[in-house]
C-alpha positions in Angstrom: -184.9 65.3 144.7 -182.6 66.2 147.6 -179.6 68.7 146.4 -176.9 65.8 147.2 -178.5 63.3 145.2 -177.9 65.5 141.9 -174.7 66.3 143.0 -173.9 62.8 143.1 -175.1 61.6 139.8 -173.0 64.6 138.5 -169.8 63.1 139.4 -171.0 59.6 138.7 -171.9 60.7 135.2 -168.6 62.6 134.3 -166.5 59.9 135.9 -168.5 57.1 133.3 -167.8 59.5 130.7 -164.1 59.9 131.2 -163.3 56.2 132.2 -165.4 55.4 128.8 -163.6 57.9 126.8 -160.2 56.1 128.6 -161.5 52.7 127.3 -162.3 54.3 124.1 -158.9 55.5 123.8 -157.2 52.7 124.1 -159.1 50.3 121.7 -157.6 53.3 119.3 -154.7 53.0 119.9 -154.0 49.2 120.6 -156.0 48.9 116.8 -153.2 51.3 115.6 -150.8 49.3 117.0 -151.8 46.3 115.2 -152.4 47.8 111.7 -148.9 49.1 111.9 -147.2 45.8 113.2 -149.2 43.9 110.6 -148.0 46.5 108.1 -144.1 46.4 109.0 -144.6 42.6 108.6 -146.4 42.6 105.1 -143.4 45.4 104.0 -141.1 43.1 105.4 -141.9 39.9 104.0 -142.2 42.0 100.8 -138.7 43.2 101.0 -137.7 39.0 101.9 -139.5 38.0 99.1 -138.0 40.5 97.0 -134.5 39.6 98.1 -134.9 36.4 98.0 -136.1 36.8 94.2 -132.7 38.8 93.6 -130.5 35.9 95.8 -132.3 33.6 93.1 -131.7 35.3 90.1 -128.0 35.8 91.0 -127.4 32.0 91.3 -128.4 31.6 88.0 -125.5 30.9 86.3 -125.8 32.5 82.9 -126.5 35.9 85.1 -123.6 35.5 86.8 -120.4 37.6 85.7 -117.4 35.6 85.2 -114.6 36.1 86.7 -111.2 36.4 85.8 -109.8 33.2 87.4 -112.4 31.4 85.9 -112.2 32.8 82.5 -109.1 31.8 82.4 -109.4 28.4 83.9 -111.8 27.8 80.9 -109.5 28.9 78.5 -107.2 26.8 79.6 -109.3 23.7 79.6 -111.0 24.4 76.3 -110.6 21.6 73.5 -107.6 21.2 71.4 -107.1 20.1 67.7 -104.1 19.0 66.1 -103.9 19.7 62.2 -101.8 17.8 60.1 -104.1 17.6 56.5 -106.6 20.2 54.8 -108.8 18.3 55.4 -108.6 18.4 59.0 -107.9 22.0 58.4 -111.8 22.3 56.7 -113.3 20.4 59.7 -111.8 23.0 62.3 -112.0 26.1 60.5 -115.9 26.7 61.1 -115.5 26.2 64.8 -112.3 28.6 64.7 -114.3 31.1 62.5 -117.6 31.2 65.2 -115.4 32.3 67.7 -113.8 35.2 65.9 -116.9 36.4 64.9 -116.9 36.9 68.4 -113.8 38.9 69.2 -112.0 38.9 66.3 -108.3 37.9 68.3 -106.1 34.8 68.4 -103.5 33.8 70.8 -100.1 32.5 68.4 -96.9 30.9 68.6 -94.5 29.0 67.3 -92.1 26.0 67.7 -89.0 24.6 65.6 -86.4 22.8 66.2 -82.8 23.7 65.9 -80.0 21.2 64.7 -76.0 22.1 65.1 -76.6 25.8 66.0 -79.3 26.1 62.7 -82.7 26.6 62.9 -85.1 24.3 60.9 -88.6 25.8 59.1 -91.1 26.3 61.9 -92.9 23.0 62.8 -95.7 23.9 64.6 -98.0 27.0 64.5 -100.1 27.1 67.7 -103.1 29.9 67.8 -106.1 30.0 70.0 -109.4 32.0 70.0 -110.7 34.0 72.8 -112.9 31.0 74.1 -109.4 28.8 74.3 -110.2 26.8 71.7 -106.6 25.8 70.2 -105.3 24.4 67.1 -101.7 23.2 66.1 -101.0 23.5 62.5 -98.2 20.9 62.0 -97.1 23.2 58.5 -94.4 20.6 57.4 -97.3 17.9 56.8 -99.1 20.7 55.6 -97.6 21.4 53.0 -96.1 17.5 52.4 -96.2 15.7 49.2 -97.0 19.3 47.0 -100.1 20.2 48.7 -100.9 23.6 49.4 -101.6 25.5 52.9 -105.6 25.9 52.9 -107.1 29.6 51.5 -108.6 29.6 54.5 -105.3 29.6 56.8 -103.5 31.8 54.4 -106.6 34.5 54.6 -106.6 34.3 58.2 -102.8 35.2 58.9 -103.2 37.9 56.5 -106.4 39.7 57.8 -105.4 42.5 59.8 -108.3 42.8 61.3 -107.8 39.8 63.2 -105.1 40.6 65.8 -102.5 37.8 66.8 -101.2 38.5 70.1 -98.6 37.1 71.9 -94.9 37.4 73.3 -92.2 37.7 70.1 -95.1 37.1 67.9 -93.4 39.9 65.4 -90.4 37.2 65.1 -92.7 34.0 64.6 -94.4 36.0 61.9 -91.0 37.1 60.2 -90.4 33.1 60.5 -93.8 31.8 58.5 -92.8 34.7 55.7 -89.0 33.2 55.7 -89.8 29.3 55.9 -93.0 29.6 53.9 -94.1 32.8 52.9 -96.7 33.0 55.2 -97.8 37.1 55.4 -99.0 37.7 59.1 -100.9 40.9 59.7 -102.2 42.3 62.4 -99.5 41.2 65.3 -99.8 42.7 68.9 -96.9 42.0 70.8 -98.4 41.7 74.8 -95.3 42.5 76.5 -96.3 46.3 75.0 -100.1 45.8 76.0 -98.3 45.1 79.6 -95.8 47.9 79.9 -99.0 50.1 79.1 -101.5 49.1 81.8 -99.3 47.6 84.6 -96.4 50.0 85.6 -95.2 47.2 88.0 -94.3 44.8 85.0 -91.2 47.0 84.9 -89.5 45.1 87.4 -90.0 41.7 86.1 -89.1 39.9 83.2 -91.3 40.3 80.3 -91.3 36.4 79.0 -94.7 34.6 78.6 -93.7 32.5 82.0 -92.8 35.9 83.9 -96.4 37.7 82.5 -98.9 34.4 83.2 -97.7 34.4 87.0 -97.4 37.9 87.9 -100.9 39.2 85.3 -103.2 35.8 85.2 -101.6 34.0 88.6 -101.1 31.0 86.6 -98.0 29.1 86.6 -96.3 28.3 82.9 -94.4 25.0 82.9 -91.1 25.9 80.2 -88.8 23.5 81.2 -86.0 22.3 78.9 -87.2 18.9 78.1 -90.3 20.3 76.5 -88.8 23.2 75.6 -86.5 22.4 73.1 -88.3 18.5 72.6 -88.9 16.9 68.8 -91.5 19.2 67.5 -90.8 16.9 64.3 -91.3 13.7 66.0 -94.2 11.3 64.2 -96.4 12.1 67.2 -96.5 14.2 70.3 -96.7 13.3 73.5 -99.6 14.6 75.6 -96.9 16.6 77.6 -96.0 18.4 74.3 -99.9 18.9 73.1 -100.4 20.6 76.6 -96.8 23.0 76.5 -98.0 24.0 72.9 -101.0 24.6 73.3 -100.6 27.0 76.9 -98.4 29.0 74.9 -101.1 30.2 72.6 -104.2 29.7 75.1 -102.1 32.0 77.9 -101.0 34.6 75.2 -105.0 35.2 74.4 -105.8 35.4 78.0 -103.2 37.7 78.8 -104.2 40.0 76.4 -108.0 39.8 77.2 -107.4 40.7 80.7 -105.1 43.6 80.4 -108.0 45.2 78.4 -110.5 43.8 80.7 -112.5 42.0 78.0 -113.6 39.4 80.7 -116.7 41.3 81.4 -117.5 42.5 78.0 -120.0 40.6 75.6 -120.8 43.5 72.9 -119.1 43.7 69.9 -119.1 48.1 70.5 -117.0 47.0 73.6 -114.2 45.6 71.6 -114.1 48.3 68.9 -113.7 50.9 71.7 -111.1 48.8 74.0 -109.6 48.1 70.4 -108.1 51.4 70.3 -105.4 50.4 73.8 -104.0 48.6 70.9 -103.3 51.6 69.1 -99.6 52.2 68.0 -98.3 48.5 68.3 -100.0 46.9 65.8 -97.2 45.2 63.8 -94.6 47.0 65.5 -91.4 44.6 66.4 -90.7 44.9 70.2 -87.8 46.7 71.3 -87.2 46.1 75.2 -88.2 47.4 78.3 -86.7 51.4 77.6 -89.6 51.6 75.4 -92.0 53.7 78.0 -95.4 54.5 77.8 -96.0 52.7 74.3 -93.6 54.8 72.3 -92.4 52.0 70.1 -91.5 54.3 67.2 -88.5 55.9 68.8 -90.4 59.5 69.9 -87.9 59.8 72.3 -84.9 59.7 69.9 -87.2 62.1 67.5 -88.6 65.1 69.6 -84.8 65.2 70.6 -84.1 65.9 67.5 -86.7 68.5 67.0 -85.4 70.4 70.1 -82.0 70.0 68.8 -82.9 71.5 65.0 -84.9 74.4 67.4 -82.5 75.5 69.3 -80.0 75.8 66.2 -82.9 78.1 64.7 -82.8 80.1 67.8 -79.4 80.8 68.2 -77.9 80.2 64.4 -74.6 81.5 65.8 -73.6 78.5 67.6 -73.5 76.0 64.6 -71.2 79.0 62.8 -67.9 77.9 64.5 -65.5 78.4 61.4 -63.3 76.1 63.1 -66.1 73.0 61.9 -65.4 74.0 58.2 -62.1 73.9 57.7 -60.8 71.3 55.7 -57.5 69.4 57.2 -54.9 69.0 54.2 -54.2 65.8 53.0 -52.0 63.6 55.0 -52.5 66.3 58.0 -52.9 63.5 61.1 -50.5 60.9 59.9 -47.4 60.1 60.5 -44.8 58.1 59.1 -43.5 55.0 60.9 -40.4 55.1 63.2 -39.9 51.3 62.8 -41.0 48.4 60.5 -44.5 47.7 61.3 -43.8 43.5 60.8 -40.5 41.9 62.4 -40.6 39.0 61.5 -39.9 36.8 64.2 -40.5 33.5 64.8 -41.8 31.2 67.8 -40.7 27.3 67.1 -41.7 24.6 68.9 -39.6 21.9 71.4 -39.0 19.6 68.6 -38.2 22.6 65.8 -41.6 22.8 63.6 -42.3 26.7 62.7 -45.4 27.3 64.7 -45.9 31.5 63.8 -44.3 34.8 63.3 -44.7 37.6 65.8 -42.8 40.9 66.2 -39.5 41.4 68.6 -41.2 42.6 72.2 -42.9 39.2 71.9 -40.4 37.1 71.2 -38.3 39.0 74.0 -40.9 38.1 76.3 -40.6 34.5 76.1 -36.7 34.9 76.5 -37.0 37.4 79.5 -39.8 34.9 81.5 -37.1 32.2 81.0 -40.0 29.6 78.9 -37.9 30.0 75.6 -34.2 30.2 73.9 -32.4 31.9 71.0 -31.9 30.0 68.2 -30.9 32.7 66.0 -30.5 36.1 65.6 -30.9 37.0 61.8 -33.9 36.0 61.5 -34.6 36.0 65.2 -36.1 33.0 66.0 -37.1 31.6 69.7 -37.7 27.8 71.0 -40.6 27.7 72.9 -39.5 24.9 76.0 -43.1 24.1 76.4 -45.8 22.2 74.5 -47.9 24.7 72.9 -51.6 24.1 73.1 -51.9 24.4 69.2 -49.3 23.7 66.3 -50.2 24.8 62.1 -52.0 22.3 60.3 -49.5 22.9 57.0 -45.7 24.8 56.4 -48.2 27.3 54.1 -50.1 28.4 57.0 -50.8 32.5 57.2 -49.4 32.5 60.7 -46.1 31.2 59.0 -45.7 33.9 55.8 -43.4 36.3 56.6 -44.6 39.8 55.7 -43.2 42.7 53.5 -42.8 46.3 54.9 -43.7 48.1 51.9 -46.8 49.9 50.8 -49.5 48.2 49.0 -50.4 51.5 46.8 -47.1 52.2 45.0 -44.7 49.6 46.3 -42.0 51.8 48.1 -39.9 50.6 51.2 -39.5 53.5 53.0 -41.6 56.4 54.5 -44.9 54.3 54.5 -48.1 54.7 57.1 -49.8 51.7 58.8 
């Protein structure tokens, strides 16, 4: 074989070989390639399919986590029941009962009417669970004809372990106990609840009305026509159903959401959010200087203690001899100068008598130029204007005329006022 012939299948042979191993190469990688693509989109769809599960399980609705709007949209639209007999009592009471087994709270208030200034026994006692479900006791029918309020009711206002929440709720229950010996336990007043956890409240009013709009957004209708409407009539008006039973539902909602019970569903969760209520638990509310839940005068008291302190400390200050010694009798009195009554008299136009007053008075009338002199002795004035009132009777106390002398031993002269 001629020497250029090898040489050439040399090169042909290592030139096959590397464009093969080229070709070889990428196959590789274009296989790589694909495994990985087809990976990403298996991982991919996984992850779509898994979020997808999640999107669905989210949309469920007993999943979902209510919100606070909406919890209290439901409380406000939950079912009302108006109670008039005990036997209507014993048809709602199981209903009431499955809800504080739940959370053991009720929203309460009270409505009366008032006749000539006075105050009538309580008409309506309005209380609602946490679910919004709201009953109005109508107590006078209650209690009509001899019948007595159900064991049931009574056991219910006195259980302390169910709270009653709402604004002047300590008054209402003083009320029950005065108009029908009711005994309320277990009274949270929320205007102390909302001092606590919003430090803004401090610059509003702290009525129901004021707290529903600022806390739970929601708008209270307290106008006078319902406000102070028949709460004895024969029947209410829907109007009136509604304003009675927003007091109670609004008080319960107000409370559950300054203690964020809207996402709670364990009964360990209200024992330990239980304990915000600690301190003002049948404790009568006493206005806005009341900070940081001290209901029980601290303030007042660990001024007190500093005071009693520092007089330990430095004992010679409350040693002043001046602070023991004993004034003599009659020291800072003085005798009088002048008769303390004079005596006078203001008549009217026509003559009648209408009251005695002293001498600068009766000068005055002259000096202005609306009265004359009668008389000297006893000095007596004409008034030359119609006075706006005249003594019903000649025996009237304006008309007496009063002794200078002393009441203790009778004596005209050197006597004290």
């Amino acid at each position: 074989m001629p020497r250029h012939t090898g040489l050439t299948l040399g090169v042909a042979s290592l030139v096959g070989t590397t464009v093969a191993c080229l070709v070889l190469w990428k196959l590789i990688n274009r296989r790589r390639r694909q495994c990985c693509v087809g990976g990403d989109v298996k991982d991919s769809s996984a992850v779509l399919s898994h979020e997808t599960s999640i999107s669905d399980h989210l949309q469920n609705p007993s999943e979902v986590e209510v919100s606070s709007s909406s919890a209290v949209e439901k409380i406000l639209q939950a079912e009302i029941k108006i109670v008039s007999k005990a036997e209507e009592w014993k048809a709602v009471w199981p209903l009431l009962r499955k809800d504080l087994d739940v959370f053991p709270v009720l929203g309460m208030d009270c409505e009366w009417v008032s006749v000539d200034g006075r105050t009538n026994p309580i008409s309506l006692l309005q209380m609602a669970s946490h679910s919004g479900f709201c009953v109005l006791v109508r107590l006078p029918r209650l209690v009509s004809a001899g019948s007595t309020i159900p064991k049931t009711l009574l056991t219910l206002l006195a259980d302390s372990d169910v709270l009653k929440v709402g604004v002047g709720c300590r008054e209402d229950a003083s009320k029950l106990m005065n108009d029908y010996g009711l005994s309320v336990k277990g009274v949270v007043d929320i205007r102390y609840l909302a001092m606590r956890q919003r430090r803004d409240i401090f610059q509003n009013s702290l009525s129901l009305k004021s707290l529903s709009e600022t806390i739970l957004c929601y708008p209270l209708d307290k106008s006078f026509q319902l406000r102070c409407s028949n709460w004895d009539a024969d029947e209410f008006t829907q109007d009136q159903v509604f304003y009675a039973a927003r007091d109670a539902q609004v008080s319960v909602a107000l409370f559950l959401q300054l203690l964020g019970f809207f996402s709670l569903g364990s009964s360990p969760a209200w024992a330990s959010l239980l304990s915000k209520c600690q301190g003002l638990i049948d404790v009568p509310f006493k206005g806005k200087g009341v900070a940081n839940g001290d209901v029980n005068g601290g303030t007042r008291q660990k001024k007190e203690v500093l005071f009693e302190q520092s007089s330990q400390n430095f004992p010679g200050r409350d040693r002043d001899p001046r602070r023991n010694k004993k004034k003599a009798l009659g020291v800072g009195y003085s005798v009088r100068k002048s008769p303390l009554y004079d005596n006078c008299f203001l008549h009217a136009p026509d003559g009648q008598p209408l009251c005695t007053c002293d001498r600068k008075k009766a000068q005055w009338y002259l000096d202005k130029g609306i009265g004359d002199l009668v008389s000297s002795d006893p000095f007596v004035v004409r008034l030359r204007f119609e006075p706006s009132g005249r003594p019903e009777s000649n025996v009237d106390y304006y008309l007496t005329v009063k002794e200078n002398l002393c009441v203790v031993c009778g004596k005209r002269e050197s006597y004290i006022r």
